[in-house]
N, CA, C and O atoms as a printed pandas DataFrame, in Angstrom:
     atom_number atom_name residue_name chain_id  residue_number  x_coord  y_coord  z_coord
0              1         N          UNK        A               1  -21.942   23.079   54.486
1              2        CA          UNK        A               1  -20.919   22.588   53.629
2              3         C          UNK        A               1  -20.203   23.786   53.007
3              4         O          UNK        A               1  -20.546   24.837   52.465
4              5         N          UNK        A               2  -19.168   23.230   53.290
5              6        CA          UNK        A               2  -18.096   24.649   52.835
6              7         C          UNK        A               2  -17.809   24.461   51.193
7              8         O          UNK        A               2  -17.448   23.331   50.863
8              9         N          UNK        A               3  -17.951   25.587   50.010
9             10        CA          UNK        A               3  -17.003   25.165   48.833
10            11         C          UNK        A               3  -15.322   25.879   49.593
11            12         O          UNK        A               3  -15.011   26.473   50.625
12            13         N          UNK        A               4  -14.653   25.403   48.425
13            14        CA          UNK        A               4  -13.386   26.294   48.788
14            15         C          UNK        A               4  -13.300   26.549   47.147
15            16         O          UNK        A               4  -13.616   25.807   46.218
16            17         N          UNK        A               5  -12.746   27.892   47.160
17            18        CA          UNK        A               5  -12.770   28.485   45.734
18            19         C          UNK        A               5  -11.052   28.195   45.492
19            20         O          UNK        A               5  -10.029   27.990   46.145
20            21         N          UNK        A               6  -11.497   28.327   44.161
21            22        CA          UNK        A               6  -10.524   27.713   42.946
22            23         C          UNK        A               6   -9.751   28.922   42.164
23            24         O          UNK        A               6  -10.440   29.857   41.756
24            25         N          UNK        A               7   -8.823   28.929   42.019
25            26        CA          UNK        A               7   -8.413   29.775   41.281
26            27         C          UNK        A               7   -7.706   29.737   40.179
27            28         O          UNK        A               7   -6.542   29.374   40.010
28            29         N          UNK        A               8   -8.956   30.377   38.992
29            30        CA          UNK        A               8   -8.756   29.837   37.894
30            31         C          UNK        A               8   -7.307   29.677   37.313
31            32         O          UNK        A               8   -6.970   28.593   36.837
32            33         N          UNK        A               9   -6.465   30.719   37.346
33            34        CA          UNK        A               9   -5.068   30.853   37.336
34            35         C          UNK        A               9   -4.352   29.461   38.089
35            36         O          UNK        A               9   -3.225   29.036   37.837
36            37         N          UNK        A              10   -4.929   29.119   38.673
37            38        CA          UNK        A              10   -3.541   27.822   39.489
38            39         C          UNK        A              10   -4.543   26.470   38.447
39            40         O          UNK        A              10   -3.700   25.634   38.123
40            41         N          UNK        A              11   -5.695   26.122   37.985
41            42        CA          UNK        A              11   -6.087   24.929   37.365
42            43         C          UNK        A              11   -4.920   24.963   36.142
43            44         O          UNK        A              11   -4.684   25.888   35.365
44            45         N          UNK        A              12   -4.273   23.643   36.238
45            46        CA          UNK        A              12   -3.393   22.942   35.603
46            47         C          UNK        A              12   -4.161   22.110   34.360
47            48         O          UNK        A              12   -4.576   20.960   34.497
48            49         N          UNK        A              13   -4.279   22.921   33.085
49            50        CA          UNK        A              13   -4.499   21.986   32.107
50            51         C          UNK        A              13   -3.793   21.301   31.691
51            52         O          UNK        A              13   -2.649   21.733   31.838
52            53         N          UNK        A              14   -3.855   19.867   30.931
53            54        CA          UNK        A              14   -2.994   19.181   30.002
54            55         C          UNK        A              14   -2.682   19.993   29.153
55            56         O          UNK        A              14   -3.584   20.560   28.536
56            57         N          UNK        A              15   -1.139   20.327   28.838
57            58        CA          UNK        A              15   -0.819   21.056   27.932
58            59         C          UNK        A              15   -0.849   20.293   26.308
59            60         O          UNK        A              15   -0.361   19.195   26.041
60            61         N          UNK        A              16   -1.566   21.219   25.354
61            62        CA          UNK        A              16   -1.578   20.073   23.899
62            63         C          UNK        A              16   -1.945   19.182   23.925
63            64         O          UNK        A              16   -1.147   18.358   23.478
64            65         N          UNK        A              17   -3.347   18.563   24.420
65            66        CA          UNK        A              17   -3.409   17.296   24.184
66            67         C          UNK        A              17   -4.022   17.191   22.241
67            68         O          UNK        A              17   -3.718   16.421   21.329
68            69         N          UNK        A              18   -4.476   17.762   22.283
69            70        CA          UNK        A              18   -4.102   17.539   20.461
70            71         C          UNK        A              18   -2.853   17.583   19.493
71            72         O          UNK        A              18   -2.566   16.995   18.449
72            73         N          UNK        A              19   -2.313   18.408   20.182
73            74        CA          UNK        A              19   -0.232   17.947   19.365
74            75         C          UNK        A              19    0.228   16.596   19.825
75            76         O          UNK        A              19    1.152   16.029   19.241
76            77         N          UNK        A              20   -0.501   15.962   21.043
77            78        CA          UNK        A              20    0.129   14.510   21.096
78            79         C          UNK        A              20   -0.255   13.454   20.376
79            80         O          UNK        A              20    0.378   12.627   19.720
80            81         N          UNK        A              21   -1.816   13.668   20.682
81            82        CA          UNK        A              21   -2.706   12.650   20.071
82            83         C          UNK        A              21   -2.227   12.839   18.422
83            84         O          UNK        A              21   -1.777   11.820   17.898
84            85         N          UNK        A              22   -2.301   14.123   17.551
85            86        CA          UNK        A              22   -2.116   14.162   16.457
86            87         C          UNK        A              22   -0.020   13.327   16.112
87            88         O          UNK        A              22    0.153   12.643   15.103
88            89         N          UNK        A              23    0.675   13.479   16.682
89            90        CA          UNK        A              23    1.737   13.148   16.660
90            91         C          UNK        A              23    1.367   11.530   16.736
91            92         O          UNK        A              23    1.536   10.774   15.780
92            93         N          UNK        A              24    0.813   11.097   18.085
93            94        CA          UNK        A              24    0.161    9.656   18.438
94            95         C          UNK        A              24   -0.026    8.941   16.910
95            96         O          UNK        A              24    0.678    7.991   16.567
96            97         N          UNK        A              25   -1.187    9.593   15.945
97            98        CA          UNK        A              25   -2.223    9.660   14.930
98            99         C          UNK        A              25   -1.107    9.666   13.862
99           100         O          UNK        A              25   -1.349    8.740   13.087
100          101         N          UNK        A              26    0.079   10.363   13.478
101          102        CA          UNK        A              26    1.003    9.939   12.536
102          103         C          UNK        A              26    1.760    8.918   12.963
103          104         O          UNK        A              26    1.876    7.926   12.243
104          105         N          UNK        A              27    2.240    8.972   13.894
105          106        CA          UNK        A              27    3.784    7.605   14.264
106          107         C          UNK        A              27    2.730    6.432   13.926
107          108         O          UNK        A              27    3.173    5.492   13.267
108          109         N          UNK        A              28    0.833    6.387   14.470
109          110        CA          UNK        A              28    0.218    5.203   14.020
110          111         C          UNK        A              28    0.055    4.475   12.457
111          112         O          UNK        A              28    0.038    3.297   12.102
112          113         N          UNK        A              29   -0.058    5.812   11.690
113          114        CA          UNK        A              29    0.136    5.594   10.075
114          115         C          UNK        A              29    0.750    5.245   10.093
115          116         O          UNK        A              29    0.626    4.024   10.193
116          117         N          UNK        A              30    2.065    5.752   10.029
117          118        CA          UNK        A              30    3.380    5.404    9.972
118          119         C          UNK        A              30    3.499    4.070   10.010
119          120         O          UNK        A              30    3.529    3.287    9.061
120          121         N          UNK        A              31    3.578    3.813   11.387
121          122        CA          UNK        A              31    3.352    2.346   11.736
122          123         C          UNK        A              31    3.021    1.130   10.716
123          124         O          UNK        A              31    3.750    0.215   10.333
124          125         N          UNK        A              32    1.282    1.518   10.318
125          126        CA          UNK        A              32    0.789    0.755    9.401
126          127         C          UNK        A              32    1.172    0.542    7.813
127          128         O          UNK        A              32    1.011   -0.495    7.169
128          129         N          UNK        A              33    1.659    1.649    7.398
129          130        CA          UNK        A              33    2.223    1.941    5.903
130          131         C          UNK        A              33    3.522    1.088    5.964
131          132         O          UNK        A              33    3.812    0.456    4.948
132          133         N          UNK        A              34    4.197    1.018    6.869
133          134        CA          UNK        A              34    5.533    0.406    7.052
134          135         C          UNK        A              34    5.154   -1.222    7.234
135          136         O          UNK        A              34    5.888   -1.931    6.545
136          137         N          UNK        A              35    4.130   -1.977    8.042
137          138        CA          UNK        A              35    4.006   -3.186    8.540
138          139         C          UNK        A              35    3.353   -3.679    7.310
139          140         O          UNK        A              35    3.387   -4.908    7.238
140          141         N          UNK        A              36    2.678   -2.996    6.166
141          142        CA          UNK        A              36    1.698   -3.146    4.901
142          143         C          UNK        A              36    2.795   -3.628    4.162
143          144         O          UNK        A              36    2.779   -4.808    3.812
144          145         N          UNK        A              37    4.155   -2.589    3.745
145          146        CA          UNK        A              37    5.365   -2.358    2.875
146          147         C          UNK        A              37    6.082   -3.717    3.325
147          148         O          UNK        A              37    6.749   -4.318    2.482
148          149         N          UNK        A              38    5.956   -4.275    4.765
149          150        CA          UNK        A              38    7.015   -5.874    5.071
150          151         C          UNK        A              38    6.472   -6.763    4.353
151          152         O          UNK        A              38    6.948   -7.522    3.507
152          153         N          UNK        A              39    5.201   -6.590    4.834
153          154        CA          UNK        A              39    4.098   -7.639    4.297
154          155         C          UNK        A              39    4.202   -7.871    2.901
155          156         O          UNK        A              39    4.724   -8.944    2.597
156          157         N          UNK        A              40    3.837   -7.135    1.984
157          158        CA          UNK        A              40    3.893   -6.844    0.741
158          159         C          UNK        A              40    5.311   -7.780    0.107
159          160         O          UNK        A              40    5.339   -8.913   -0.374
160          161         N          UNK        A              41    6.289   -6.898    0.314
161          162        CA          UNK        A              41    7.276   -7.406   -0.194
162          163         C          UNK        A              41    7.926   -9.009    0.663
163          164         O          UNK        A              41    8.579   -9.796   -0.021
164          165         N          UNK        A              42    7.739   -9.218    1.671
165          166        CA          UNK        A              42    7.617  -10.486    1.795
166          167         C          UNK        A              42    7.234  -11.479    0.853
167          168         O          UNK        A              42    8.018  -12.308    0.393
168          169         N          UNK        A              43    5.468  -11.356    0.435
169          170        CA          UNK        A              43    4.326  -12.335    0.170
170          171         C          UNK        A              43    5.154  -11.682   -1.557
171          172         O          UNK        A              43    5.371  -12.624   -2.321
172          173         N          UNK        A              44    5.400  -10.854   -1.893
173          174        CA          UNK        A              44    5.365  -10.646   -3.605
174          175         C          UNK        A              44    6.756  -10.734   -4.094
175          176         O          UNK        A              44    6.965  -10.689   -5.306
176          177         N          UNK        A              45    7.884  -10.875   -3.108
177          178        CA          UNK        A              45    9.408  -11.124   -3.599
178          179         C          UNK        A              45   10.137  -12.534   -4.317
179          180         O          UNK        A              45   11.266  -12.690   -4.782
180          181         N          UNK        A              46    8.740  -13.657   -4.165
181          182        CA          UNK        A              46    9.173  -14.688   -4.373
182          183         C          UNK        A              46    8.653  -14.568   -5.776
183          184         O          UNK        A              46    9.194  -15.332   -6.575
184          185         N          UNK        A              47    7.781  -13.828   -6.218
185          186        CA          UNK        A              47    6.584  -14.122   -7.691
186          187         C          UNK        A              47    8.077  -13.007   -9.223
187          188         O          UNK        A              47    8.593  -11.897   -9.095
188          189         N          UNK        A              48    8.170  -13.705  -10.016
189          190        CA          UNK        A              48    8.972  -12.878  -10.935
190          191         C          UNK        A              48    8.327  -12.098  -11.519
191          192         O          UNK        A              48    7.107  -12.220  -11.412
192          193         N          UNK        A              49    8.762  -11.206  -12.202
193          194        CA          UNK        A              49    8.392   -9.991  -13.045
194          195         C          UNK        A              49    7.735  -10.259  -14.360
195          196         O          UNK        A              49    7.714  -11.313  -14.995
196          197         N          UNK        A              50    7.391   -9.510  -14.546
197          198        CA          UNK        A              50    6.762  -10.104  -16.117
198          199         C          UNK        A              50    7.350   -9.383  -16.861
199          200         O          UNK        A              50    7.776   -8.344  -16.355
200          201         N          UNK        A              51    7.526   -9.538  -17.831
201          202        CA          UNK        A              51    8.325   -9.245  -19.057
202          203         C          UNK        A              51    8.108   -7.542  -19.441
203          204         O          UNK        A              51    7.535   -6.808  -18.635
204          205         N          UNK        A              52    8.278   -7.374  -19.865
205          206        CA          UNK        A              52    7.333   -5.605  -19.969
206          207         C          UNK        A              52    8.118   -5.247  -21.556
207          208         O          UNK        A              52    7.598   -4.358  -22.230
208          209         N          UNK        A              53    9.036   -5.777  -21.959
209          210        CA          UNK        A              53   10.074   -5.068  -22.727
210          211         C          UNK        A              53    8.923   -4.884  -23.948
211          212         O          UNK        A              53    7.943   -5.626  -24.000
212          213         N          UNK        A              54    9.170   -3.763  -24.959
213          214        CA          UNK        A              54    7.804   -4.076  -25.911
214          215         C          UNK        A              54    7.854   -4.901  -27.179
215          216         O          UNK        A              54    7.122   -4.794  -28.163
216          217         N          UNK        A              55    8.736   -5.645  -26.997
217          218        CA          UNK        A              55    9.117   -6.907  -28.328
218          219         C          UNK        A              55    8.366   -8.414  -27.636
219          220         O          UNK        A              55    7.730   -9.279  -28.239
220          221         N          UNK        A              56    8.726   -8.328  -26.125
221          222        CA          UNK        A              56    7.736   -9.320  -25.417
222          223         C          UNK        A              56    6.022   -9.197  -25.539
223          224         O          UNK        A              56    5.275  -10.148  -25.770
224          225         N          UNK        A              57    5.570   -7.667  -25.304
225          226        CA          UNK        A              57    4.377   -7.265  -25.789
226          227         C          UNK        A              57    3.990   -7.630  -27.304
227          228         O          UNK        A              57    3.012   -8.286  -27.664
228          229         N          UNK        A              58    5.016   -7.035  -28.133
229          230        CA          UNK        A              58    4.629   -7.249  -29.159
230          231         C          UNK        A              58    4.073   -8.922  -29.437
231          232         O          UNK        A              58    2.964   -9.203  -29.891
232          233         N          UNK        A              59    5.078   -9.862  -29.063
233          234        CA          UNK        A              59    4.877  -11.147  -29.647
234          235         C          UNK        A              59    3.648  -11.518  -28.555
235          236         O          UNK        A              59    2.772  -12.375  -28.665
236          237         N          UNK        A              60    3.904  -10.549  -27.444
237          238        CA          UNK        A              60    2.199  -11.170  -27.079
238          239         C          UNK        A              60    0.454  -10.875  -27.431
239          240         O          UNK        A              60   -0.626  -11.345  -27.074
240          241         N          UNK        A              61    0.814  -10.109  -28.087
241          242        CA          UNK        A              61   -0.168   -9.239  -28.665
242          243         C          UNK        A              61   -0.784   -9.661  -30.198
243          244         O          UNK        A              61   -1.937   -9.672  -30.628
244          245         N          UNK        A              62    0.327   -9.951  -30.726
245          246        CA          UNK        A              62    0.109  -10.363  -32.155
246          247         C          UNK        A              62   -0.474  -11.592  -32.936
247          248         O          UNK        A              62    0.234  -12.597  -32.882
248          249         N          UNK        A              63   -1.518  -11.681  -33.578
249          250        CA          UNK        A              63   -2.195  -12.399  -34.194
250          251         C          UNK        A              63   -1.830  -13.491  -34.180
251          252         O          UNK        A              63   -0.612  -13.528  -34.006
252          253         N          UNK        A              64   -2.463  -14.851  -34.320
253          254        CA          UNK        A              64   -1.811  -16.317  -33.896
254          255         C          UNK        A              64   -1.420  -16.612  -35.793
255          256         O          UNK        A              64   -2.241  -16.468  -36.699
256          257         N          UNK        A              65    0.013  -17.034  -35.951
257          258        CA          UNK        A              65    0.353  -17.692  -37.201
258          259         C          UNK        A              65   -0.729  -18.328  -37.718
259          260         O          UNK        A              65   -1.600  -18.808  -36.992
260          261         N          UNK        A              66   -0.768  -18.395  -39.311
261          262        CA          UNK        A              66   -1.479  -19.122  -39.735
262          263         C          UNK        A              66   -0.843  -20.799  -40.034
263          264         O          UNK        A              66    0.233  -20.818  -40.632
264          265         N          UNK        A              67   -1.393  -22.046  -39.687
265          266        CA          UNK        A              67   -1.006  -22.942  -39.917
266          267         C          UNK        A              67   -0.051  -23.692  -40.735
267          268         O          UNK        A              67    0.063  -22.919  -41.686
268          269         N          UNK        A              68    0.622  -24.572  -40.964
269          270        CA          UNK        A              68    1.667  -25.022  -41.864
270          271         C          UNK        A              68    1.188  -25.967  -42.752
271          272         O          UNK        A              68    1.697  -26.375  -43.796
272          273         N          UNK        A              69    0.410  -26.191  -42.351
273          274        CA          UNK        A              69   -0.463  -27.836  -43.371
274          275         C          UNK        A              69   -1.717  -26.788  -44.390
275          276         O          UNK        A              69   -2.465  -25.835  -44.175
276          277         N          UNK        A              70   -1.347  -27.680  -45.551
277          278        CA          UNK        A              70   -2.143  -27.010  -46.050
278          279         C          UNK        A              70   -3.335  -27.724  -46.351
279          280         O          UNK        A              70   -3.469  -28.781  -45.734
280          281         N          UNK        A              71   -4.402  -27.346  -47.297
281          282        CA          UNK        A              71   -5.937  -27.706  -47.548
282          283         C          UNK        A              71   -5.687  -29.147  -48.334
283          284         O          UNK        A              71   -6.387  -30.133  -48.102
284          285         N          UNK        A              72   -4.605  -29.142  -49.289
285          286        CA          UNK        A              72   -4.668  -30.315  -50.536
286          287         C          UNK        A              72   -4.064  -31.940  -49.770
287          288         O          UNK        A              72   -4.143  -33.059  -50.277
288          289         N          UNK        A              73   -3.522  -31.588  -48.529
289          290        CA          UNK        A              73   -2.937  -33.308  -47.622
290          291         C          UNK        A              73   -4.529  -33.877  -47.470
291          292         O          UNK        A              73   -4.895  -35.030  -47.699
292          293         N          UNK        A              74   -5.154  -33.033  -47.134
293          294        CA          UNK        A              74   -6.679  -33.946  -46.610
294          295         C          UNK        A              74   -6.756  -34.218  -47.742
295          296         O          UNK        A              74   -6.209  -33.742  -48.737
296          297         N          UNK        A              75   -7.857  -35.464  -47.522
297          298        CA          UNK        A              75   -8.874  -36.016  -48.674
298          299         C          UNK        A              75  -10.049  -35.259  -48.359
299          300         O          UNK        A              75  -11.072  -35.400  -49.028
């Protein structure tokens, strides 16, 4: 059985296969961060905002009034 020799100089590597795959590996993020961002604002564009202003805070925050009726109507 014959080998036939090779010469290392003529073997043809894949050039970069890690600059593709890594390129591959961002456009895939990419991908997902973007299909997350449709999603998102799809499912949350219909729900309104909540108030934030701090006079809305305030009155939400603040102690419940004290009643209008007083002690002397009861018996």
């Amino acid at each position: 059985m014959s080998m036939r020799y090779i010469n290392p100089s003529r073997v043809e590597l894949p050039r970069r296969p890690l600059r593709r795959l890594g390129r591959e590996l961002v456009l895939l993020i990419l991908a997902k961060i973007a299909l997350l961002t449709l999603i998102w604002w799809v499912a949350m564009a219909s729900y309104e905002r909540p108030d934030t202003r701090p006079a809305a805070i305030e009155r939400l925050l603040a102690p419940a009034s004290a009643p209008s009726t007083s002690t002397t109507d009861h018996p």
